[in-house]
DRENPA-3360 file (N, C-alpha, C; in nm, 2 decimals, always signed):
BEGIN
1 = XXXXXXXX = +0.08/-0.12/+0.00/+0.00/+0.00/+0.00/+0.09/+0.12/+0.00 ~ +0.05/+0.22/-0.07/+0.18/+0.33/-0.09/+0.08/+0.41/+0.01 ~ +0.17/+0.51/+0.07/+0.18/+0.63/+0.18/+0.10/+0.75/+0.06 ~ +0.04/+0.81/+0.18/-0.04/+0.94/+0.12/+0.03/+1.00/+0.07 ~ +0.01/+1.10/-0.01/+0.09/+1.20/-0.08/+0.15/+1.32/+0.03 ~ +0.19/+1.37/+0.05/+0.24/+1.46/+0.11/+0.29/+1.60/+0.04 ~ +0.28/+1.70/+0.09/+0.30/+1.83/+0.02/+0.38/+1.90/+0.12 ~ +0.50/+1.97/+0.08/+0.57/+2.08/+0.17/+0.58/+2.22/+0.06;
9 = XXXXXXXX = +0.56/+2.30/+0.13/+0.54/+2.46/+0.03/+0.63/+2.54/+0.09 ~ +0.73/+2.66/+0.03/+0.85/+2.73/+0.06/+0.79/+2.86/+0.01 ~ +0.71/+2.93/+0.14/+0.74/+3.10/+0.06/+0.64/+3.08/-0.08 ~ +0.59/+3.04/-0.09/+0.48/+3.02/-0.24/+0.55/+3.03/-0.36 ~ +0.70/+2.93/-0.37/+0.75/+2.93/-0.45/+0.78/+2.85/-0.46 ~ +0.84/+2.73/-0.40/+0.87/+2.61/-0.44/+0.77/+2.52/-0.35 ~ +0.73/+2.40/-0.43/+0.65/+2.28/-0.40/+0.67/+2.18/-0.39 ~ +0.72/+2.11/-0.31/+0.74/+1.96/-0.30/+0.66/+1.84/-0.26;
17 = XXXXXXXX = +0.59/+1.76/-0.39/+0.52/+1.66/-0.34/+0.56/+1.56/-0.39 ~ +0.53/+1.43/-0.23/+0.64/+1.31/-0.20/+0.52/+1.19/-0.24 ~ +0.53/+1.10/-0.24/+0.45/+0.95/-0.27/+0.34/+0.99/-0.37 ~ +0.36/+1.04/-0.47/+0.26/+1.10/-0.60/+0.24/+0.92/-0.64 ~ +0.13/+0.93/-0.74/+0.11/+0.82/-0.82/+0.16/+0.83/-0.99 ~ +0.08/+0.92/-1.00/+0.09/+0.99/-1.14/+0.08/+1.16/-1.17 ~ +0.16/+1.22/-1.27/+0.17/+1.34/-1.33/+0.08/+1.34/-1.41 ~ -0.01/+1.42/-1.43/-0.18/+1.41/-1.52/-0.14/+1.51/-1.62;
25 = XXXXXXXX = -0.10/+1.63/-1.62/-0.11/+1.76/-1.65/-0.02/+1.88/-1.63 ~ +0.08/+1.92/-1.70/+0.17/+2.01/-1.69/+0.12/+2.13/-1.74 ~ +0.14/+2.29/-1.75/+0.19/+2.40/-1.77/+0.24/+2.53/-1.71 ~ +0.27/+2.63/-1.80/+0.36/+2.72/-1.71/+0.27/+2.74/-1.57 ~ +0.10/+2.70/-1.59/+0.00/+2.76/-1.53/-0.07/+2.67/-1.43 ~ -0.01/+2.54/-1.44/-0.10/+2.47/-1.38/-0.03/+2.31/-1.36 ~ -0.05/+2.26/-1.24/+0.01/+2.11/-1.26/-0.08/+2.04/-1.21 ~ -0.11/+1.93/-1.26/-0.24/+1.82/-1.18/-0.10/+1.70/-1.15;
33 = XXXXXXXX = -0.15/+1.63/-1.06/-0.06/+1.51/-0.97/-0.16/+1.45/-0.92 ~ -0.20/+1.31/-0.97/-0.31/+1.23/-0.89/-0.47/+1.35/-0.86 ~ -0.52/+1.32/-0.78/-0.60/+1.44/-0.77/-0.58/+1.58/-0.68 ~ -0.45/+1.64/-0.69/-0.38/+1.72/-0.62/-0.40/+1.86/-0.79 ~ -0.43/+1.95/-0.78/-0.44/+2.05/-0.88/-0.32/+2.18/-0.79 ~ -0.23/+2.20/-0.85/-0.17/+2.32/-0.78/-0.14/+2.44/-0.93 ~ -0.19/+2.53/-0.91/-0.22/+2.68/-0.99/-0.15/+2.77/-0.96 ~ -0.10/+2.82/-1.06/+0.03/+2.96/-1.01/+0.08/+2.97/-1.16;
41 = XXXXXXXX = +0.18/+3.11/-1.16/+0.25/+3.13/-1.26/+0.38/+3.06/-1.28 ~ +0.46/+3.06/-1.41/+0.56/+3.04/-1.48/+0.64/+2.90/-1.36 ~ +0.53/+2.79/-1.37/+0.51/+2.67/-1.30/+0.61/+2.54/-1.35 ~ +0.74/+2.56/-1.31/+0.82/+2.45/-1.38/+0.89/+2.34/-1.28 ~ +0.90/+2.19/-1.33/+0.94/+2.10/-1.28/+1.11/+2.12/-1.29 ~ +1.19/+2.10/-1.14/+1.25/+2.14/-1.14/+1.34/+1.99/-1.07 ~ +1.27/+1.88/-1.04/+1.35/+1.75/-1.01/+1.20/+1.66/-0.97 ~ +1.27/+1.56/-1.07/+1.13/+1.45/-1.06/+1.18/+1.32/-1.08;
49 = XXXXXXXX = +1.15/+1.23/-0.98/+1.15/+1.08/-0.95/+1.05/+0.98/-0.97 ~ +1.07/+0.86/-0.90/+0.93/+0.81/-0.89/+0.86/+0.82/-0.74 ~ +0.93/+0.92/-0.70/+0.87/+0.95/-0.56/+0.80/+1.10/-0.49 ~ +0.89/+1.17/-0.57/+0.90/+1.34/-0.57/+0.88/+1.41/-0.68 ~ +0.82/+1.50/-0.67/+0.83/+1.62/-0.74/+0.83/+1.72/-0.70 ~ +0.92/+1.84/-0.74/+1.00/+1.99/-0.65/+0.99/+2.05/-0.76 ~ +0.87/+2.12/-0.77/+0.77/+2.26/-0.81/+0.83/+2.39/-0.78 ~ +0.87/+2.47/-0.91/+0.93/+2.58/-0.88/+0.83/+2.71/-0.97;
57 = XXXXXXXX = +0.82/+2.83/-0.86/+0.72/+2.95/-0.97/+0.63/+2.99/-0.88 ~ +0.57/+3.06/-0.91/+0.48/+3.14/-0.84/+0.33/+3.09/-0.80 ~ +0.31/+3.01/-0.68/+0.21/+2.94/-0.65/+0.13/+2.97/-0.57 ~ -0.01/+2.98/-0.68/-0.15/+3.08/-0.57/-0.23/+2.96/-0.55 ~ -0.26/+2.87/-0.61/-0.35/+2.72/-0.53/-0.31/+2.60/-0.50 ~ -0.33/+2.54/-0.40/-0.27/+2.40/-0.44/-0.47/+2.40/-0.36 ~ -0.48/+2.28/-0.46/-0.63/+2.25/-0.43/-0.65/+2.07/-0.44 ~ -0.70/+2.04/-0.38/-0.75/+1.85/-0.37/-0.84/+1.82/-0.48;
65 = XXXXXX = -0.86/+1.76/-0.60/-1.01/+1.76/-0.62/-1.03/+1.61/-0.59 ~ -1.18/+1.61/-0.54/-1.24/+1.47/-0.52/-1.26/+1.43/-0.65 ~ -1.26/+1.30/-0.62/-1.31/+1.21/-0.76/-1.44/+1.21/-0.78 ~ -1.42/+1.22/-0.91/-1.59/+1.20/-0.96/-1.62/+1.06/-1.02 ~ -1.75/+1.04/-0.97/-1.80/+0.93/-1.00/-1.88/+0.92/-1.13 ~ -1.93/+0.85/-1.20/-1.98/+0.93/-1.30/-2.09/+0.81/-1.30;
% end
């Protein structure tokens, strides 16, 4: 069973999220990770594993979305 995801934030500029599953969605504007949505400007991957990712740029949301059922 993998460990929740985890998020640490620096000053609303760098983002570090640990035990991700999957990368859904990249741009300058926006990154989705599993159901984790984080929003901000000039939004770039700055080191990525299969464990981490360390989010660099100017960050106004990090938001959860629930899953939808359909």
């Amino acid at each position: 069973m993998k460990e929740k995801i985890k998020i640490t934030m620096y000053n609303n500029e760098k983002v570090i999220v640990n035990n991700y599953n999957k990368l859904l969605d990249i741009s300058l504007e926006l990154v989705r990770i599993d159901n984790l949505l984080i929003k901000g400007n000039n939004l770039k991957i700055k080191k990525m594993d299969n464990y981490l990712i360390e989010i660099w740029g100017k960050v106004s949301i990090i938001q959860y979305e629930e899953e939808l059922s359909c």
